[in-house]
N, C-alpha and C positions, 0 to 999 in steps of 0.2 A: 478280454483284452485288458493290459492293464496301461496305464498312461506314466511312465517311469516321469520320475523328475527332471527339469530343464535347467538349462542355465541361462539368462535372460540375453534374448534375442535370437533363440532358439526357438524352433518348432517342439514337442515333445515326440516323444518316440514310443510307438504302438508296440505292446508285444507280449507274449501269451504268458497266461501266469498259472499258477497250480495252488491248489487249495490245501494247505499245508495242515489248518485248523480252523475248524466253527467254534468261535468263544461264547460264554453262555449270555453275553451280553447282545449277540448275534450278528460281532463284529466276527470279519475273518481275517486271518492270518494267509498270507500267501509267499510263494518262492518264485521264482523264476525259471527255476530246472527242474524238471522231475524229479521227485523226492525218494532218496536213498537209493537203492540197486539198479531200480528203474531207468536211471539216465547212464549207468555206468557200461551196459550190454554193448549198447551202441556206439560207445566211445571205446571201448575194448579193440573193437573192429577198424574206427577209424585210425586208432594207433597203430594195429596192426599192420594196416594198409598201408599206411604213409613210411612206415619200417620197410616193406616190404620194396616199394616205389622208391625208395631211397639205398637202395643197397645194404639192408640190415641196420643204419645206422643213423640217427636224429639227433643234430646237436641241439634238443630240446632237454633240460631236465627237472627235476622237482625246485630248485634256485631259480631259474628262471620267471620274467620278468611277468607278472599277470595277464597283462597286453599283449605279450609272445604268445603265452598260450590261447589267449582268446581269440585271437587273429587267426593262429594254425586249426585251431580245433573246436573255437565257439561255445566254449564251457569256460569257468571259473576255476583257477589254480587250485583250490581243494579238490573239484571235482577229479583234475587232469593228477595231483598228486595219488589219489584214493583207487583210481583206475590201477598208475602206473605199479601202486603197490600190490596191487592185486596180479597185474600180470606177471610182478617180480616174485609173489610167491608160489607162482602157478611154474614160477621155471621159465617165463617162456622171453624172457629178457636179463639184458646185466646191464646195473648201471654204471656208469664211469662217471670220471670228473667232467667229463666237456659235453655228456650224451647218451644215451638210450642205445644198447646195442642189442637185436635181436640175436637169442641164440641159436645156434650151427643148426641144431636139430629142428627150430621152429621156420629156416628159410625154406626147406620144401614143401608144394604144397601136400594137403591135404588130398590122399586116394579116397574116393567112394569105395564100400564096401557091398 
């Protein structure tokens, strides 16, 4: 657990950290998010989802406000940026000026084979 910073008159707030680096001084470095790929699988799905639950379309986009994202999807605006380019290179969205829109072929679901 880590004890993030307060602001006075404030309780602090608990929350789980990740070990980012051991410095040779045997001080550590830490993140907040799962580091690199690792946090990005899970949030793949959650966009997916919320596209999906939305009728293909989120007026969420990479502009959007840090606090927007953090509120909809509990990650960091790099984080939610780095996803959405990956699903934009995967094909499986287009982005517009106002929003995230799933593309034609990624609204139906997935057959088991």
């Amino acid at each position: 657990m880590v004890r993030s910073q307060h602001k006075k008159g404030r309780a602090p707030k608990k929350q789980n950290g990740y070990i980012k680096k051991v410095r040779d001084n045997k001080k550590i470095d830490l993140c907040l998010q799962k580091p690199g790929y690792k946090a990005i699988n899970p949030l793949f799905r959650k966009i997916m989802d919320t596209l999906q639950q939305q009728d293909g379309f989120m007026a969420v986009t990479d502009k959007s406000r840090p606090k927007v994202i953090a509120d909809l999807f509990g990650v960091s605006k790099k984080e939610f940026k780095r996803a959405i380019g990956n699903l934009y290179k995967k094909r499986l969205i287009t982005l517009e000026k106002d929003g995230i829109r799933l593309r034609e072929k990624s609204k139906k679901p997935c057959r088991e084979r």
